[in-house]
C-alpha positions as CSV (number, residue, x, y, z in Angstrom):
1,X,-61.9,29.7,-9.4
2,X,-59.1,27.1,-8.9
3,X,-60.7,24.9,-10.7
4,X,-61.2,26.8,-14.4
5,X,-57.6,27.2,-14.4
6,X,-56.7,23.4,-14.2
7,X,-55.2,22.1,-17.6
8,X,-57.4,19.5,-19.6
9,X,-55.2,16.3,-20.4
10,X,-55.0,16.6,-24.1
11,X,-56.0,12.7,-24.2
12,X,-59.1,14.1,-23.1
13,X,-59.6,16.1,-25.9
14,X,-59.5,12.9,-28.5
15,X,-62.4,11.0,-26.5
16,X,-61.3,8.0,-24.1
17,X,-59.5,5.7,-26.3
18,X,-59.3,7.4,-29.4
19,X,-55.7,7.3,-31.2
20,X,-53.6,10.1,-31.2
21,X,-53.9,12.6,-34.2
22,X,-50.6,11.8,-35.4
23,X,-51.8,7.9,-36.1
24,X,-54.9,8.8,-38.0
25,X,-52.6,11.1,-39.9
26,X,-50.2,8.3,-40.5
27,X,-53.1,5.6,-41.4
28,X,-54.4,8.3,-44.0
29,X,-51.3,8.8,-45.7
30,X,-50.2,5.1,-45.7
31,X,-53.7,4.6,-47.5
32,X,-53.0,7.3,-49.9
33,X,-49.5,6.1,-50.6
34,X,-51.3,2.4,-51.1
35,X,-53.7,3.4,-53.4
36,X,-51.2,6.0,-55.6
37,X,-49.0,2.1,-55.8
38,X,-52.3,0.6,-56.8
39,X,-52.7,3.1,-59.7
40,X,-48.9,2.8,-60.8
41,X,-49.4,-1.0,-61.0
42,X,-52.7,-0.5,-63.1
43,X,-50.8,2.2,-65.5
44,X,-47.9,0.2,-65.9
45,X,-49.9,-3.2,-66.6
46,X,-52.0,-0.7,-68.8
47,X,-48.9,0.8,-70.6
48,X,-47.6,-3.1,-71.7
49,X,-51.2,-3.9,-72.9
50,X,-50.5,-1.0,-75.0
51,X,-47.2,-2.2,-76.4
52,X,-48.8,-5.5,-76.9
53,X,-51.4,-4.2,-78.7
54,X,-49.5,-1.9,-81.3
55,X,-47.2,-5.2,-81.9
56,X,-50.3,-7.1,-83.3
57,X,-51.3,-4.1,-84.8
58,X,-47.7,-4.4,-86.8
59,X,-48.0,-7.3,-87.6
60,X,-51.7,-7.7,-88.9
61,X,-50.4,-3.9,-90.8
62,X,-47.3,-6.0,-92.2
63,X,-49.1,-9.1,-93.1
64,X,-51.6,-6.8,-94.9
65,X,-48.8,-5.4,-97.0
66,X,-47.6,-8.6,-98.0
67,X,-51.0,-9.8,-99.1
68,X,-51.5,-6.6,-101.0
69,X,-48.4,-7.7,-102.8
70,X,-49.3,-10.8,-103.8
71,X,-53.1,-10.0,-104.8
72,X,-51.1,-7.4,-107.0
73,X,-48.9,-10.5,-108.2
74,X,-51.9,-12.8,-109.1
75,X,-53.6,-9.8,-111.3
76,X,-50.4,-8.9,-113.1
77,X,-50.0,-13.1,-114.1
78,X,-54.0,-13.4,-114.4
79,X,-53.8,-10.5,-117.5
80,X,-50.7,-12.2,-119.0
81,X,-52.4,-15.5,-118.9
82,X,-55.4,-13.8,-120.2
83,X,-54.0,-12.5,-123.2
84,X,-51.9,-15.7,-123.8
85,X,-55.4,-17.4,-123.9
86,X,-57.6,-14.5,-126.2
87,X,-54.2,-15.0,-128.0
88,X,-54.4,-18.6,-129.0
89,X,-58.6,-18.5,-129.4
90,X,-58.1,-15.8,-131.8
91,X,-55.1,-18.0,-133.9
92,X,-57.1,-21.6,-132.8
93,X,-60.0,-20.9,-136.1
94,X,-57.9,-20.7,-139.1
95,X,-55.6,-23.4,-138.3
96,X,-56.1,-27.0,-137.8
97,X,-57.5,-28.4,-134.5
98,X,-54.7,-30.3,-134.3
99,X,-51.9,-27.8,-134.2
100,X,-53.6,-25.1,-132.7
101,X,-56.1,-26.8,-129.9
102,X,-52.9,-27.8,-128.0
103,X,-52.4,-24.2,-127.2
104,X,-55.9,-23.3,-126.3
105,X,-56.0,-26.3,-123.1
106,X,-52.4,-25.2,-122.4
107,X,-53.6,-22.1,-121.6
108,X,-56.7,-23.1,-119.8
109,X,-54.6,-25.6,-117.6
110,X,-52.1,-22.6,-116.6
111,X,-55.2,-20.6,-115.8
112,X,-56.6,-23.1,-113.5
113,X,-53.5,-23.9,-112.2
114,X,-52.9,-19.8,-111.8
115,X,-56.0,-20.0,-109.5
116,X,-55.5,-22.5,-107.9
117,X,-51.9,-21.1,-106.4
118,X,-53.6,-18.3,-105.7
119,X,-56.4,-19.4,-104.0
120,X,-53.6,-21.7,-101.9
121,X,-51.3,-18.5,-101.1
122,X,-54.6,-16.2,-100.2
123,X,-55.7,-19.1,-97.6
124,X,-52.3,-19.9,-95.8
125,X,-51.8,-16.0,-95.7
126,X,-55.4,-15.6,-93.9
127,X,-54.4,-18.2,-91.6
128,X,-51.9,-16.3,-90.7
129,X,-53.5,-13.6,-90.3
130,X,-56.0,-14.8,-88.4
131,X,-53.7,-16.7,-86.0
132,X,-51.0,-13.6,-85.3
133,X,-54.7,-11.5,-84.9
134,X,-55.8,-13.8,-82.1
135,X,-52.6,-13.3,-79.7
136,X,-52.8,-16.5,-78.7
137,X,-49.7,-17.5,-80.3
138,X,-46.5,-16.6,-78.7
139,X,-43.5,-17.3,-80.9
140,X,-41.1,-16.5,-77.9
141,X,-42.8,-18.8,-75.6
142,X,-43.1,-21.6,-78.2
143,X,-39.5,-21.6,-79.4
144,X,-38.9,-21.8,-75.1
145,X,-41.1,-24.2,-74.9
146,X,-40.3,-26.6,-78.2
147,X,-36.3,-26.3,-78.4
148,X,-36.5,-28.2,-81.7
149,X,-38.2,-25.3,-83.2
150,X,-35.5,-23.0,-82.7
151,X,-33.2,-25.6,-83.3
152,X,-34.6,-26.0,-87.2
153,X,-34.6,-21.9,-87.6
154,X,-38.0,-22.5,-88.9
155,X,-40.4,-19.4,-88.6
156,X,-42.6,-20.2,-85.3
157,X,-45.4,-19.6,-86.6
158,X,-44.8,-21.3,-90.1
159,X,-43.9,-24.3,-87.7
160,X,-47.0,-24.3,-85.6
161,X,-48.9,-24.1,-89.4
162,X,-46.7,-27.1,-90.5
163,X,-46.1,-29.4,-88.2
164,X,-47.2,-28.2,-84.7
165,X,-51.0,-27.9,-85.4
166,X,-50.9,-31.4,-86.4
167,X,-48.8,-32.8,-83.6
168,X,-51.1,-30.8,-80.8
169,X,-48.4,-28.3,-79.5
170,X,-49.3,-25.7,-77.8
171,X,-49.1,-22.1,-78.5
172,X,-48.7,-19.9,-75.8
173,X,-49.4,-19.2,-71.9
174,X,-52.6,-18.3,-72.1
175,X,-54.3,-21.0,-74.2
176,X,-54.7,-24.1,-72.3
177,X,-54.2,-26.7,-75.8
178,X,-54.5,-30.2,-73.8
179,X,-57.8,-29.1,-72.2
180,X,-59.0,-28.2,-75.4
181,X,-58.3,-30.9,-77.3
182,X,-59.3,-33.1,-74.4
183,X,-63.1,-31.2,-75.2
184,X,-62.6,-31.0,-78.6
185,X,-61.0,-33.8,-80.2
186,X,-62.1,-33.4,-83.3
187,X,-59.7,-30.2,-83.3
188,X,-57.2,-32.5,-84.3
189,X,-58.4,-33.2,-87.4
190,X,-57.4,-29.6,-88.5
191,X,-56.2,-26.7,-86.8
192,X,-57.2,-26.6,-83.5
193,X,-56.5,-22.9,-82.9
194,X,-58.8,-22.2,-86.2
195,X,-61.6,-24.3,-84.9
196,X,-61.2,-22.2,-81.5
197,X,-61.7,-19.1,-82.9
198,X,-64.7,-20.6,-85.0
199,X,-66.2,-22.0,-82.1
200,X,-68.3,-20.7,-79.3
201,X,-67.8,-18.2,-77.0
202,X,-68.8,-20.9,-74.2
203,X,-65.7,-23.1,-75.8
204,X,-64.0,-19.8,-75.6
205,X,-63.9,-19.3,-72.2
206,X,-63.7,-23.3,-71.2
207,X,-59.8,-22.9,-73.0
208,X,-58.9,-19.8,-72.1
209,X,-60.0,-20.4,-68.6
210,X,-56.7,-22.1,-67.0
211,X,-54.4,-19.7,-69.4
């Protein structure tokens, strides 16, 4: 009977070798407190995509308005043009050709010359569109990175559209430009980020690959 009354180690209870149930507890909530980091890392890397996002989504929204403005711009001189030119057709038959013709190609030149602006402006503006759309261009990092762009006052981007496309600069962290134009070099015959986003999704990820 002396024997059932003998205490049982409390090791024993665990199994030989088995850690105490105060570690496992530890281990389990050092694992919970590593993944609830994990997640805050995640949300907080999500929550700046998200800001980054909604700042592209300005700007495409404000470069929208401004083309808006000036399609509105090119109609309003397109009808004044128009009726300066259904003017002088109507006056062109009972005068002579020679008075009256000048008029006529007047007004066909500034017509021409009308579309051809606009065609110009609609172009550069869908550039830059395009460009600001991508988010490979950093203005931040390029005025960092190019001190004489800051130094000139000149818009980044209207920089990089001038000048820096032609000169290869680069335009942000994440777009590896001397690779590219290393595989591409007929980039440099135009604008290498528009022949990027024209190209192939295997050119693609050769560029972005080292970003």
């Amino acid at each position: 009977m002396a024997v059932l009354n003998q205490q049982v180690p409390s090791g024993c209870l665990t199994g030989a070798g088995s850690p105490p149930v105060e570690s496992v507890g530890m281990e389990i909530h050092l694992a919970a407190v590593n993944e609830l980091e994990r997640r805050l890392r995640q949300a907080y890397a999500e929550f700046h995509e998200i800001d980054r996002l909604k700042e592209r989504i300005s700007a495409i929204e404000a470069e929208g308005e401004c083309l808006k403005q000036e399609l509105a711009g090119c109609y309003r001189e397109l009808a004044t043009l128009t009726l300066l030119l259904a003017e002088a057709e109507q006056a062109a038959p009972v005068a002579t050709s020679v008075v009256k013709a000048p008029p006529v190609r007047l007004s066909l030149g500034r017509i021409v010359r009308f579309f051809n602006r606009c065609r110009d402006r609609w172009q550069a503006n869908h550039v830059r569109a395009r460009i600001q759309a991508s988010g490979l261009f950093d203005p931040s990092w390029y005025i960092a990175k190019y001190p004489d762009v800051a130094a000139s006052g000149i818009d980044p981007l209207e920089h990089y559209l001038q000048f820096g496309a032609g000169e290869g600069r680069g335009v942000g962290p994440n777009f590896d430009m001397t690779a590219y134009l290393a595989l591409n070099p007929t980039a440099r015959l135009g604008n290498p980020i528009l022949h990027y986003l024209d190209g192939s999704a295997a050119a693609k990820e050769e560029a972005t690959r080292n970003g």
